[in-house]
C-alpha positions as CSV (number, residue, x, y, z in Angstrom):
1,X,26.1,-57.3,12.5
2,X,29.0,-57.9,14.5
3,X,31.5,-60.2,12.5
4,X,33.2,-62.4,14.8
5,X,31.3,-62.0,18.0
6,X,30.4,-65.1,20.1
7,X,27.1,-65.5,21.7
8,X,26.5,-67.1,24.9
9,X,23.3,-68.4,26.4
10,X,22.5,-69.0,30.0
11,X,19.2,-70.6,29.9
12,X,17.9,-69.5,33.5
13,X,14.8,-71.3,33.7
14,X,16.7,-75.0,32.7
15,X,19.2,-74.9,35.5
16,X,21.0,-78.2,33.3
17,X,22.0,-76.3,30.5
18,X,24.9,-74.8,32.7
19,X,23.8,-74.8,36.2
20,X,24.1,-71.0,36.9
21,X,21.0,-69.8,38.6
22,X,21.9,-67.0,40.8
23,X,22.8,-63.5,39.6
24,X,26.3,-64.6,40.8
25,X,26.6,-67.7,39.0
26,X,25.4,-66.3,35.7
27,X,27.1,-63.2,35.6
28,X,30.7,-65.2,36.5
29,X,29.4,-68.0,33.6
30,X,29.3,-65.3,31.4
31,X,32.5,-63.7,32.0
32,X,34.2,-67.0,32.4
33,X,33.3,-67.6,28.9
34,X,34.3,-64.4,27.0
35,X,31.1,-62.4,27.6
36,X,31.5,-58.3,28.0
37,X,28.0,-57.7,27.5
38,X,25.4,-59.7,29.6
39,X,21.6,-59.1,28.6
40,X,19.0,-60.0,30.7
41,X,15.1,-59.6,30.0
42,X,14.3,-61.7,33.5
43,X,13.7,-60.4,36.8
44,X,11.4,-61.0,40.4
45,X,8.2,-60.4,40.2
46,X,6.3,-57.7,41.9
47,X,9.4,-56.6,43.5
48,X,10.8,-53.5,43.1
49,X,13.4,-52.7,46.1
50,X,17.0,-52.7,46.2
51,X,17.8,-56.0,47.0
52,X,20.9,-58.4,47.5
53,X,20.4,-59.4,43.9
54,X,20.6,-56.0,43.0
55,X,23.9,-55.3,44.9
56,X,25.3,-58.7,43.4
57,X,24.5,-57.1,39.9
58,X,26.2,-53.9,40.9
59,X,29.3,-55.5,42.1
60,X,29.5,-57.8,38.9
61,X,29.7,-54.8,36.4
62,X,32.8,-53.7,38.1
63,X,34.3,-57.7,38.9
64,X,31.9,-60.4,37.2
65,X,34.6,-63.0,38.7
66,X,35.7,-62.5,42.5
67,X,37.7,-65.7,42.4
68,X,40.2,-64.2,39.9
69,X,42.8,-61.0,40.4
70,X,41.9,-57.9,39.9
71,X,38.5,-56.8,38.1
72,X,36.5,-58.5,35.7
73,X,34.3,-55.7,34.3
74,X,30.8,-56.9,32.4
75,X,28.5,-54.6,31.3
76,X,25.3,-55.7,32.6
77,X,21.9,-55.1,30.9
78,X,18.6,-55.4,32.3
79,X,14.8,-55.4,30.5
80,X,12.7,-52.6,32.9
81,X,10.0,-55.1,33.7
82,X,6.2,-55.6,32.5
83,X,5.0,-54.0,35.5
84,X,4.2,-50.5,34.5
85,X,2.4,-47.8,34.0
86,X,2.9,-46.2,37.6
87,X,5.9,-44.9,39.3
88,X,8.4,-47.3,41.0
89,X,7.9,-50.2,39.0
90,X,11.2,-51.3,38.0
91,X,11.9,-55.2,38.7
92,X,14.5,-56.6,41.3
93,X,17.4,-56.8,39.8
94,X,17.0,-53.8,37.1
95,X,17.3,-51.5,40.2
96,X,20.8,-52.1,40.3
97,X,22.3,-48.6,40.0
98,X,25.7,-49.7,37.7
99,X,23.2,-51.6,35.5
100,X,22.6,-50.4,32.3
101,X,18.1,-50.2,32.5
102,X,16.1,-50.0,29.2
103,X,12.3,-49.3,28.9
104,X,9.9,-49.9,26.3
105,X,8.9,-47.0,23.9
106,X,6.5,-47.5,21.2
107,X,7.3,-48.4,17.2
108,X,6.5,-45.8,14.4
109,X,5.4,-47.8,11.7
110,X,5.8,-45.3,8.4
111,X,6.0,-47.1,5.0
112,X,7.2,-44.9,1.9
113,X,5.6,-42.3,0.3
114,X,4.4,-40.6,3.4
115,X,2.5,-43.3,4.7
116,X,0.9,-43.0,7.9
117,X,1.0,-45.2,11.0
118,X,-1.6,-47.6,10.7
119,X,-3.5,-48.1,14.1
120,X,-6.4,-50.4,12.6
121,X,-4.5,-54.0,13.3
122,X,-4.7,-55.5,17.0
123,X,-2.3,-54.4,19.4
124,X,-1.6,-51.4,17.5
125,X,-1.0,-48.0,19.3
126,X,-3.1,-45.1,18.9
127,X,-1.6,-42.3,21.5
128,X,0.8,-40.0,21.6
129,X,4.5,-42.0,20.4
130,X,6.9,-40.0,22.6
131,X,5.9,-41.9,25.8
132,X,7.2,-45.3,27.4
133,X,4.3,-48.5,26.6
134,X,1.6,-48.8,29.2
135,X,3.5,-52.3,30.5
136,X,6.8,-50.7,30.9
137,X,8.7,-50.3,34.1
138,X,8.8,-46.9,35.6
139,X,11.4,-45.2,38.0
140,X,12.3,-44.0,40.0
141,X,14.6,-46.7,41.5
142,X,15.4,-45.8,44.9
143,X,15.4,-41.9,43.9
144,X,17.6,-42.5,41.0
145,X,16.3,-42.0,37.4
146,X,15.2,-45.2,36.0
147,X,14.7,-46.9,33.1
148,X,18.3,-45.4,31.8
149,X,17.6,-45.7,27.8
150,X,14.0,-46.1,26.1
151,X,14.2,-48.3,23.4
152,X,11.2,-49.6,20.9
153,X,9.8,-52.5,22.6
154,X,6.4,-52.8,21.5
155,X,4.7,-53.0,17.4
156,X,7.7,-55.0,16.8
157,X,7.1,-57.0,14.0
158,X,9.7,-59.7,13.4
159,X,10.7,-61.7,10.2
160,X,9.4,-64.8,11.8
161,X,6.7,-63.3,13.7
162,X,3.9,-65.7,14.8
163,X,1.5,-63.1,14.7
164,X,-1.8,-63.8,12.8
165,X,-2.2,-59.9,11.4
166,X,2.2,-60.6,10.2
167,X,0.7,-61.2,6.7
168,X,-0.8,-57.5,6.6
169,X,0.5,-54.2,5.6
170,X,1.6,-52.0,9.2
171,X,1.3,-49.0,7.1
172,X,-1.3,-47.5,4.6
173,X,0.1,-46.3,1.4
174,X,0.1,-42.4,1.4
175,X,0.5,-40.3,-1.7
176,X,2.6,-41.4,-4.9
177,X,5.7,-38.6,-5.0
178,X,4.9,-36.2,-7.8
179,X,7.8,-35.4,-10.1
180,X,8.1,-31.8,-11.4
């Protein structure tokens, strides 16, 4: 919870809910109206390079705003992609080296009482849980270590989940706690 906090939303794909529609635009829209954290889950598909948008990302962490005085700083925040599972496949403009790159690691769903993780739903994982998703982004990024945080991303189950399987249990009960 962050009492106070103001959220703003750049709705990339309607360009005439503010207009902004280059990483240049949107980064200065943000900062122009109070943002210090800019989160992005967007990106070009089946590219993977260092591109211009990825420079224009780079310099917008340190100045989101060249038309003002000195620097602007926004910390910029970029989804890996859903390109994975081989090596390189980080989307244009996550490359971008002052960007702040998260993954997708899988969810450990463990209900009380030792419960285990339940793997008999659809879309349920059933590997090993220490390893990025199969549709995450990968690094390297043009030799630098990419995604830079791994965060869970997949056997999310939201409150308002539209999920068929949301009614059921994620867990199965494990053993009642004995008392001594």
């Amino acid at each position: 919870m962050a009492p106070g906090a103001t959220l703003n939303s750049n709705n990339l794909f309607d360009p005439g809910s503010t207009g902004k529609t280059t990483e240049d635009t949107m980064m200065k829209w943000g900062q122009d109206n109070g943002s210090q954290i800019s989160t992005n889950s967007w990106g070009y598909t089946s590219t993977y390079t260092y591109s211009s948008a990825s420079a224009t990302i780079d310099r917008a962490v340190r100045d989101a705003d060249t038309s003002e005085t000195g620097q602007q700083p926004l910390a910029i925040i970029f989804a890996a992609g859903n390109d994975g599972s081989g090596a390189g496949t980080i989307g244009t403009p996550a490359t971008a080296k002052n960007a702040l790159t998260v993954g997708a690691s899988y969810n450990v769903r463990c209900g009380s009482y030792g419960a285990t993780y339940d793997s008999g739903f659809p879309g349920t994982f059933t590997g090993n849980l220490n390893r990025v998703v199969n549709f995450s982004g990968r690094g390297p990024a043009q030799g630098r270590v990419k995604p830079d945080l791994v965060a869970t991303g997949a056997n999310v189950l939201s409150y308002a989940s539209d999920d068929s399987q949301a009614d059921h249990s994620w867990t199965r009960p494990g053993p009642a706690p004995t008392t001594s």
